[in-house]
C-alpha positions in Angstrom: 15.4 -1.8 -1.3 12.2 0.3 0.0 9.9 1.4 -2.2 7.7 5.0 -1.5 4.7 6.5 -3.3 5.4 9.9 -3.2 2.1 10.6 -4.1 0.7 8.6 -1.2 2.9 10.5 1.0 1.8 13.4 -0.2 -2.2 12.8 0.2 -1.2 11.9 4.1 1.0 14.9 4.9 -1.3 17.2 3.2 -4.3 15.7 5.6 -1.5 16.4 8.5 -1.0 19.6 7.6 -4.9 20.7 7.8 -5.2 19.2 11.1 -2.1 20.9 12.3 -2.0 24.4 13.8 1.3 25.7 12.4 -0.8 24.7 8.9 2.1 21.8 7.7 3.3 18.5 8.0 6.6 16.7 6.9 8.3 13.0 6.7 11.6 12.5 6.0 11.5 9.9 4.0 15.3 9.1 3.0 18.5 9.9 4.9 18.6 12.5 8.1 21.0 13.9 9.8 23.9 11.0 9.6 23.6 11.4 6.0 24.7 13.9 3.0 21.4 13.3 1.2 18.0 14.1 2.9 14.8 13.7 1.1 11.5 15.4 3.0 8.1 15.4 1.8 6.9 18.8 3.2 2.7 19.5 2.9 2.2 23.0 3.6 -1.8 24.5 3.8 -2.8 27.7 1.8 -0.5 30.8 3.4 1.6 29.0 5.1 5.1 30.1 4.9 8.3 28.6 6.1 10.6 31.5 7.4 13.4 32.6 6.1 16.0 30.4 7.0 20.4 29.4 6.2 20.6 27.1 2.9 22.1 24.1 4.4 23.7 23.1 1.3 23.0 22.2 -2.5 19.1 21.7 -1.9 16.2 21.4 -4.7 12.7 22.0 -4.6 10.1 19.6 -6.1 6.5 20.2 -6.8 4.2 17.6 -6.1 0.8 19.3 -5.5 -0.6 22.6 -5.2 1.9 25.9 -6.2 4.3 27.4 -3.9 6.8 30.8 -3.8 10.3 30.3 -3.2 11.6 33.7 -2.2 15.5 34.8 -1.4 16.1 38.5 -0.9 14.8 40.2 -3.5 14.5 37.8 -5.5 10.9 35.1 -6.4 9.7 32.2 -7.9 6.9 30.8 -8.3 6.2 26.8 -9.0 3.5 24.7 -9.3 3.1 20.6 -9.9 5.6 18.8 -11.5 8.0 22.1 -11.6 11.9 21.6 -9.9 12.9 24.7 -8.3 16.9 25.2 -8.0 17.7 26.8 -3.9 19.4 29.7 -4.2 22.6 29.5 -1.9 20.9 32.5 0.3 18.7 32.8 2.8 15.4 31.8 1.8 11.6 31.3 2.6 8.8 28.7 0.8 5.1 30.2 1.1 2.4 28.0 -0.2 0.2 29.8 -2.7 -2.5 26.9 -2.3 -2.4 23.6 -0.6 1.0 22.2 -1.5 3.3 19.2 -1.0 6.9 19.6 -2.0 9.5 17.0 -1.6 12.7 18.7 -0.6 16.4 17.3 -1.3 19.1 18.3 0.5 22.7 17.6 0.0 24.6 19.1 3.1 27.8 20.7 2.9 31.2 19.1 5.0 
C-alpha cells in the first residue's frame, strides 16, 4: 500500500507550475497508461488554460485549491476547493480562474 498527501502534492505542483513557462505542472500519481484508472494532480497558475481537447473516457474533476472553469461547447462551470466537477463526454477545456490544483481521474474506455 502507498500512502499520498494530496495536499502535499498539491503545494509542490503548484510551486512547479509558477516556475514553469506553459504556467502548470502535473504528477500522475496512480495508474498511467497500462491502466483503466489514472489519477493526476494537475497545478495550473492564474489564466492558464488547458485546450480543448477528446474526453478519453468517464473522467472527474476534483478541486483541491484555487477555482477553475470547466468549459465544453457552449456550455460552463465553474468550481472552486473541495467542489467535484462531472467531464462532459465532449470536447472540453479547464482554465484556471486563480492558482489552482485539481486532481483529475480518468477511467479510459476499451
Amino acid at each position: 500500500m502507498q500512502k499520498i498527501s494530496l495536499e502535499a502534492l498539491a503545494r509542490q505542483q503548484l510551486e512547479a507550475a509558477a516556475a514553469a513557462s506553459a504556467g502548470r505542472a502535473a504528477d500522475t500519481v496512480y495508474g498511467g497508461h497500462e491502466k483503466v484508472l489514472r489519477q493526476t494532480v494537475i497545478a495550473m497558475t492564474k489564466g492558464t488554460v488547458l485546450a480543448e481537447h477528446e474526453n478519453p473516457g468517464d473522467a472527474t474533476i476534483y478541486v483541491l485549491s484555487g477555482r477553475v472553469r470547466l468549459i465544453a461547447g457552449s456550455a460552463s462551470w465553474q468550481a472552486r476547493s473541495g467542489d467535484l466537477l462531472i467531464v462532459p463526454d465532449e470536447r472540453h477545456s479547464l482554465e484556471a480562474e486563480e492558482d489552482a490544483a485539481v486532481l483529475l481521474t480518468v477511467a479510459k474506455r476499451d
